[in-house]
C-alpha positions in Angstrom: -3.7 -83.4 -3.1 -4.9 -80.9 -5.9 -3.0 -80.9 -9.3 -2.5 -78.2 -10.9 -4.3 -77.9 -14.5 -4.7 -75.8 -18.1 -7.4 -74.2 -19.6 -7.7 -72.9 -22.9 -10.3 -70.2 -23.9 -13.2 -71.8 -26.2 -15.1 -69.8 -28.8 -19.2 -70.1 -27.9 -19.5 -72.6 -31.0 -17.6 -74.6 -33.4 -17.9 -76.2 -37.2 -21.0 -78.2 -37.1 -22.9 -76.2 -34.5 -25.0 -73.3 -34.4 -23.8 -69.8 -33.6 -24.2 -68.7 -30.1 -23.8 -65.4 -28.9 -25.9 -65.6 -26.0 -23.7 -65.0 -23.1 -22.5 -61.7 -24.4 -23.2 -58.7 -22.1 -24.9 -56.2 -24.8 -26.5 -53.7 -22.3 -29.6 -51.5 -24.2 -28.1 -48.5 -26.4 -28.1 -45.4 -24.5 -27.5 -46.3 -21.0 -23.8 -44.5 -20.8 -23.2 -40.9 -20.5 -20.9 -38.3 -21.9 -17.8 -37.9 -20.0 -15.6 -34.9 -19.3 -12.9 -34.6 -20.8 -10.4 -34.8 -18.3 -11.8 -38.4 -17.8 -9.2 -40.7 -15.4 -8.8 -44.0 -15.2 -10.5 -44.3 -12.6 -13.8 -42.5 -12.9 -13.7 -44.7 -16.8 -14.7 -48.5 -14.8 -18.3 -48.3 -16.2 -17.2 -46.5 -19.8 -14.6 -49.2 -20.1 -16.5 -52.4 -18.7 -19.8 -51.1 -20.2 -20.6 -50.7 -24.3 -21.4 -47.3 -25.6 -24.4 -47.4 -28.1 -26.5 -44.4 -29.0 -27.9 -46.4 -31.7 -30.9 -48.9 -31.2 -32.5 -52.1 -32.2 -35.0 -49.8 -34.6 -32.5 -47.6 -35.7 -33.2 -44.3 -33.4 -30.7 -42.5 -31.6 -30.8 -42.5 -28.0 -29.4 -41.5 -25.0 -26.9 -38.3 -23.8 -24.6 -39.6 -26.7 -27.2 -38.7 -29.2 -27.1 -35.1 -28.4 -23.3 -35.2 -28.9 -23.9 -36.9 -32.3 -26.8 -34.2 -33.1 -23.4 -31.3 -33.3 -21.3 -33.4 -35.9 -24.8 -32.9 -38.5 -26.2 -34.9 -41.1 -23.6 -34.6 -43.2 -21.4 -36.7 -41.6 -23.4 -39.3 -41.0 -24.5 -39.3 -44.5 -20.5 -39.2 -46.0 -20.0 -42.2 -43.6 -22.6 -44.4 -45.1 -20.7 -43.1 -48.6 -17.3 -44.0 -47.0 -18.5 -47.6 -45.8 -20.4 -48.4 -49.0 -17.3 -47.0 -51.1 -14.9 -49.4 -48.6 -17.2 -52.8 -49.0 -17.0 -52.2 -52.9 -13.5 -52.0 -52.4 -13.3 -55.1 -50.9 -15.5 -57.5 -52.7 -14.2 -55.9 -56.2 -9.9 -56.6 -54.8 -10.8 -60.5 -53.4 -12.6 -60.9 -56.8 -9.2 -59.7 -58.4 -7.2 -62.0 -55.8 -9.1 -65.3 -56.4 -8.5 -65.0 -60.2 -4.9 -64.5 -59.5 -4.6 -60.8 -60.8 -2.7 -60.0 -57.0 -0.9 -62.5 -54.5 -2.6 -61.7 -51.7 -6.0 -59.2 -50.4 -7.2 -59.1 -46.7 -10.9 -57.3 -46.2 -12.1 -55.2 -43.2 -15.8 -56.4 -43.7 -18.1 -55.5 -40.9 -15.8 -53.3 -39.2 -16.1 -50.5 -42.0 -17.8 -48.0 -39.5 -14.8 -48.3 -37.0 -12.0 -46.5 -39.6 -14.6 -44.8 -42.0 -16.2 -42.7 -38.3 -12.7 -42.4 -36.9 -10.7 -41.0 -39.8 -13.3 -38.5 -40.2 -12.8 -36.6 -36.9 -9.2 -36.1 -37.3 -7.1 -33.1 -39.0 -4.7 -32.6 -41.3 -1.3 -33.4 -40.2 -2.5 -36.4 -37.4 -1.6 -39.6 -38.0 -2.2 -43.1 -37.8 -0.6 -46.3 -36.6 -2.2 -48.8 -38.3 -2.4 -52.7 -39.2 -3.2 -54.2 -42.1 -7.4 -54.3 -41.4 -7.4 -50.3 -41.5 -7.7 -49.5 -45.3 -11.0 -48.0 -44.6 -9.1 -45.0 -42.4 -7.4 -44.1 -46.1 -11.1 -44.9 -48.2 -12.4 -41.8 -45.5 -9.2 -39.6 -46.1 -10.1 -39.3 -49.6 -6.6 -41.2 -50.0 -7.1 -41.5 -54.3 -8.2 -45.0 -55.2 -5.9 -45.9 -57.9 -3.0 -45.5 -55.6 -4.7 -47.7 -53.1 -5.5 -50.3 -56.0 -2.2 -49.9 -57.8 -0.1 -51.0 -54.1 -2.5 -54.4 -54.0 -1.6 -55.1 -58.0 1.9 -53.9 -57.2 2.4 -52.1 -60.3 3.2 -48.5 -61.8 0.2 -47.1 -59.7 1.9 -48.8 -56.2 3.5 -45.5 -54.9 5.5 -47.8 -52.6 7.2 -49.6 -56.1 6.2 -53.1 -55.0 8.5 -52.4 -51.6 5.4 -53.9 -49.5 3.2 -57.0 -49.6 -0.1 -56.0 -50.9 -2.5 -54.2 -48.4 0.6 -53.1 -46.3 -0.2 -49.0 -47.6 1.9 -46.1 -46.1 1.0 -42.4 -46.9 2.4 -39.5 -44.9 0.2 -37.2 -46.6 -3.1 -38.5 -45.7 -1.9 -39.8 -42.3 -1.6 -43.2 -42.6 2.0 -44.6 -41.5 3.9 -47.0 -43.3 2.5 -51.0 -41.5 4.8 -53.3 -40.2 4.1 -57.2 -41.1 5.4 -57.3 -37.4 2.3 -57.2 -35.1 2.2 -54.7 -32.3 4.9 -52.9 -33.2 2.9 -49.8 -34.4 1.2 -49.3 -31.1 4.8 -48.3 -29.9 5.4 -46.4 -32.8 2.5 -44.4 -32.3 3.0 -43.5 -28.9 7.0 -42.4 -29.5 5.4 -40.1 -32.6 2.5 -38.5 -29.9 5.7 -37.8 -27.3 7.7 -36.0 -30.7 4.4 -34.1 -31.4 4.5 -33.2 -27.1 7.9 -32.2 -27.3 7.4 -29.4 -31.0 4.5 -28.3 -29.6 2.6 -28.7 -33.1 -0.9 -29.6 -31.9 -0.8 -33.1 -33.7 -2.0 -36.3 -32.2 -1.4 -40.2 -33.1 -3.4 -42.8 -33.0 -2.3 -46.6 -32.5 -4.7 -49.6 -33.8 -4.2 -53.3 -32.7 -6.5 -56.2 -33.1 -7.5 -58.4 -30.2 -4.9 -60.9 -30.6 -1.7 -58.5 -30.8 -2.7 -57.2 -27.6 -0.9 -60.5 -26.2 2.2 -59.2 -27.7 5.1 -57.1 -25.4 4.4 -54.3 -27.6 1.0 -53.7 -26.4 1.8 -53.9 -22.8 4.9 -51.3 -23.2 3.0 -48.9 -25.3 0.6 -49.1 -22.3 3.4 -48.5 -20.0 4.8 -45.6 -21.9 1.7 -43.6 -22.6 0.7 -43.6 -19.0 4.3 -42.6 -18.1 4.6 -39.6 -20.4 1.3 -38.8 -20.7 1.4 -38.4 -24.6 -1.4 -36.9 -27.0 -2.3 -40.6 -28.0 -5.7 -42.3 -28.8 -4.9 -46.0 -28.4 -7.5 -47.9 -30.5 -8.3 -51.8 -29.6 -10.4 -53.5 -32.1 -11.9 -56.8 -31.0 -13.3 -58.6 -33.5 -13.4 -61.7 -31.7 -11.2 -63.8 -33.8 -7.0 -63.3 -34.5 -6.9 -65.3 -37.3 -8.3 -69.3 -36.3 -8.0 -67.8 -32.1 -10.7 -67.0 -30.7 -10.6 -63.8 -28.7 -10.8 -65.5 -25.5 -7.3 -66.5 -25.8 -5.8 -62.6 -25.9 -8.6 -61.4 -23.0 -7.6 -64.2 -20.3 -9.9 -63.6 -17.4 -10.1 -59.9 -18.8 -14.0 -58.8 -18.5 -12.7 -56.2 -21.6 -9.8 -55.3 -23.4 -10.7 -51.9 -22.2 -10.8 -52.3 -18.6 -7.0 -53.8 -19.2 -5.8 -50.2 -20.2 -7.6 -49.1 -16.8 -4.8 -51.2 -14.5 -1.8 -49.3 -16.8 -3.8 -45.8 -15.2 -5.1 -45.0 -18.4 -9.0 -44.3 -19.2 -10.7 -46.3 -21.7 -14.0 -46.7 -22.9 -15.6 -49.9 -24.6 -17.8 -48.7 -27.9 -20.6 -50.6 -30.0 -17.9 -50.6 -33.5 -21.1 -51.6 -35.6 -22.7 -48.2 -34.7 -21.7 -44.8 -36.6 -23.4 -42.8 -34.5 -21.2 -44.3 -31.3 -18.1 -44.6 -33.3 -18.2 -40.8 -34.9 -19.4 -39.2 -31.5 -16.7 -41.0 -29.0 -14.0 -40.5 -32.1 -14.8 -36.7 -31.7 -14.6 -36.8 -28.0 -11.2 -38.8 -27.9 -9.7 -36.8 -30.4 -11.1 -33.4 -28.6 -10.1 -34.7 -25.2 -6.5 -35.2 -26.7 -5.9 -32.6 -28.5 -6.6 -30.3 -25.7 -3.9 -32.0 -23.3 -6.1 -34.5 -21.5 -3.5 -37.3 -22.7 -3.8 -40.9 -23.8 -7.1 -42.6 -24.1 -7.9 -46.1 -25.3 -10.9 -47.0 -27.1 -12.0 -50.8 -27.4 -14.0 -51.2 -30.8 -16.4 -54.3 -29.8 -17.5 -55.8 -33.4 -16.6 -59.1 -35.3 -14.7 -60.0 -38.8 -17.5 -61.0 -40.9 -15.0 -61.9 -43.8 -12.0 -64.2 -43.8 -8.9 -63.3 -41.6 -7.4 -62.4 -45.4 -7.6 -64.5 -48.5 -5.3 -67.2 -47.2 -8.1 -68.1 -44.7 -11.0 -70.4 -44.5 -12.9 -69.6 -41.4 -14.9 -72.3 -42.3 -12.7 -74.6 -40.3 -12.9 -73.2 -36.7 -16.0 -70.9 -36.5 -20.1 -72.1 -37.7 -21.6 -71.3 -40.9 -23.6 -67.7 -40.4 -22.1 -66.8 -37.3 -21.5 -63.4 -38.9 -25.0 -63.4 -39.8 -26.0 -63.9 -36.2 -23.4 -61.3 -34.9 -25.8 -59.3 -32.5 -25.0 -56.1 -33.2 -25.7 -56.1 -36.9 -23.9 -54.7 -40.0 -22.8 -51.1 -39.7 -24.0 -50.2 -43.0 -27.5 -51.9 -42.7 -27.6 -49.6 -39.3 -26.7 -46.4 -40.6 -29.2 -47.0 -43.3 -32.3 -47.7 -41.3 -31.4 -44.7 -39.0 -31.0 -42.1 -42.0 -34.4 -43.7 -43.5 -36.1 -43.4 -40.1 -35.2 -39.7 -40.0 -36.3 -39.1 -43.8 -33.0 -38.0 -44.8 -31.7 -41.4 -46.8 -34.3 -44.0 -48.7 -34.1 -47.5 -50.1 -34.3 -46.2 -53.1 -31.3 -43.5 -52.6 -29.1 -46.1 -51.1 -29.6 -49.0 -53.9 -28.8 -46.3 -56.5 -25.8 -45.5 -54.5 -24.7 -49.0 -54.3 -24.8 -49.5 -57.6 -23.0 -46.1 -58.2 -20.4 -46.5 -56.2 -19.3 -50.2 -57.4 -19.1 -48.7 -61.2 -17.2 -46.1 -60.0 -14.6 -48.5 -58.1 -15.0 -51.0 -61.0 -14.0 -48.4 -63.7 -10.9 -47.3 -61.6 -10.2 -51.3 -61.0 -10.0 -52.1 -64.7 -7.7 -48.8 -65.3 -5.0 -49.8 -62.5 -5.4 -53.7 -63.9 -3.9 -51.9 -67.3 -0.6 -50.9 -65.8 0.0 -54.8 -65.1 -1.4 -57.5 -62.9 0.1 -60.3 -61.2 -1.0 -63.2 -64.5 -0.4 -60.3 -66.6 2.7 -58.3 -65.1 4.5 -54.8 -67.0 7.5 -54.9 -65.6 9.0 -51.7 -64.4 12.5 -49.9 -64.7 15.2 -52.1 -63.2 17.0 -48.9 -62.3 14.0 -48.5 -60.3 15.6 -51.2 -57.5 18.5 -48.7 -57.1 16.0 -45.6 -55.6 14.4 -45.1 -52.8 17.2 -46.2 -50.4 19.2 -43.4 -49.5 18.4 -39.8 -49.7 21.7 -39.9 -51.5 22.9 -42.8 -53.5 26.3 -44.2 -52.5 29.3 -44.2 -54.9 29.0 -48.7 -54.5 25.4 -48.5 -55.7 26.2 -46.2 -58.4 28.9 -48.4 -59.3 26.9 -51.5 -59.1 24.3 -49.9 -61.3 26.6 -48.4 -63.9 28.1 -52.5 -64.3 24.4 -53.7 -64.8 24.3 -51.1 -67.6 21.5 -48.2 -66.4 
């Protein structure tokens, strides 16, 4: 008689062991071509079980993608080794200010920079995003201004939010970037109900949902799915698999999925599986998607294939369920180290250029860092306006919350 039994999805190494990354499928960069535009989910089975690289192990651009890359220019590619160097300053310079207690709480997107930094830069004014709380690089590549992105992780006068959020939960209309939800999944919902308002005016705006490998367990994902196949939707759906949800390994949010990708296939929808550590694949299929969308083709998902080379947030020690240098041994390299040796292969960037921009660019963060710490930190707080917890509730206040503030005296 056979007994039925449960299995539970193991990482390839543990604490104690050595990294092991050998039984990923990383085909050689190049091997996938550009697809047209009115893609299907059906003719999207080797785009979404495949990995699109145009990037490879020397630093060259290959393959059909690289043509498509050629149009976007040097330019961008050389803004989005700016953006990604600007974003890691960011991050070591705010953990720094975490661990010595100035703010309660920081969460880094380290080693995923390219995925935000490439994909905020093909959008257009007015398009926005549905992000979690890993995407502050998709406001570092809007230009969003730094002391307001500081100011909401210290929670101060500089928070345009008031200290309504926890730190790193931003929300700018302006530059795109909707307000995050501390629930997870929920924006990939949200994101698809803005793309069917945007449908429905006519304005020629498109959304784009993120959510991490292990919210993609959660109902949200599935009915966003659901929805955006039904209604068709100007929607780029954006899965970033970093391989770990918090101490889970990815494993656990796949099942017997070959890709996260090839999931959005069985909901009717096209997807395509990208190299995230790559620039050049993450700017050239960002275009596409975002082209393919905007002209009425409807929802696309992209799966970002790349790993969390930092902590799940400063809360976490990842030293407790995955080895010591498994980011190092990560196959597909750091996006910044690859967008370097590319733009020094092609004579256009040196190492000279980029440690002078380095060291440039964490001054510059520095300097705005110590002028946002001087409107108060969390050891060393300015406390702001009591009247202040009165506004921002109601477009017009209510005559019992006028009341109640008139009895507490302002």
């Amino acid at each position: 008689m056979n007994q039925s039994k449960l299995t539970f999805s193991q990482p390839p190494a543990r604490p104690g062991q050595s990294p092991d990354f050998s039984l990923l499928d990383i085909p050689a960069a190049g091997t996938l071509p550009v697809p047209p535009l009115d893609l299907d989910a059906q003719g999207a089975r080797d785009f979404a079980n495949g990995l699109i690289r145009v990037l490879d192990d020397e630093g060259n651009a290959v393959g059909p993608w690289a043509d498509y890359v050629a149009k976007l220019g040097d330019d961008i590619l050389l803004q989005g080794l700016r953006d990604m160097q600007k974003m890691r300053a960011i991050d070591v310079r705010l953990l720094n200010a975490q661990r010595q207690g100035k703010t309660s709480f920081y969460l880094q997107c380290t080693g995923e920079e390219a995925i935000g930094c490439g994909f905020q830069r093909q959008l257009a004014s007015g398009d926005m995003n549905f992000p979690t709380y890993r995407q502050q690089s998709l406001l570092v590549a809007a230009d969003y201004p730094l002391d307001a992105l500081m100011g909401q992780i210290y929670s101060n006068s500089k928070d345009p939010l008031e200290g309504r959020q926890l730190p790193i939960m931003h929300s700018s209309r302006d530059y795109g970037f909707f307000s995050i939800s501390g629930n997870l999944g929920t924006q990939f919902v949200q994101a698809v109900g803005w793309a069917m308002a945007n449908a429905l005016t006519s304005n020629g705006q498109i959304a784009a949902g993120w959510i991490g490998d292990g919210a993609t367990a959660s109902n949200d994902f599935n009915s966003a799915l659901l929805s955006a196949s039904t209604y068709q939707p100007p929607v780029v759906l954006n899965i970033v698999n970093n391989q770990w949800a918090i101490s889970t390994y990815t494993g656990v949010a796949s099942g017997k999925s070959k890709t996260y990708a090839d999931r959005a296939r069985g909901y009717g929808l096209p997807a395509l599986r990208v190299d995230g550590n790559d620039y050049l694949a993450v700017a050239a299929v960002s275009r596409w998607a975002v082209e393919r969308t905007r002209a009425g083709h409807g929802p696309v998902v992209i799966e970002w294939f790349t790993y969390r080379a930092a902590a799940h947030s400063a809360a976490d020690d990842p030293s407790s369920y995955r080895p010591k240098g498994e980011a190092r041994a990560w196959p597909l390299g750091d996006p910044i180290d690859r967008l370097k040796t590319h733009l020094i292969n092609r004579a256009i960037w040196s190492e000279e250029r980029h440690a002078q921009m380095e060291a440039e660019m964490l001054d510059d963060v520095t300097t705005v860092q110590k002028s946002v710490e001087q409107f108060g930190t969390f050891i060393a707080p300015k406390p702001m306006s009591k009247a202040a917890t009165f506004e921002g509730v109601y477009a017009e206040m209510p005559e019992h919350l006028r009341r109640q503030r008139q009895d507490a005296g302002f």
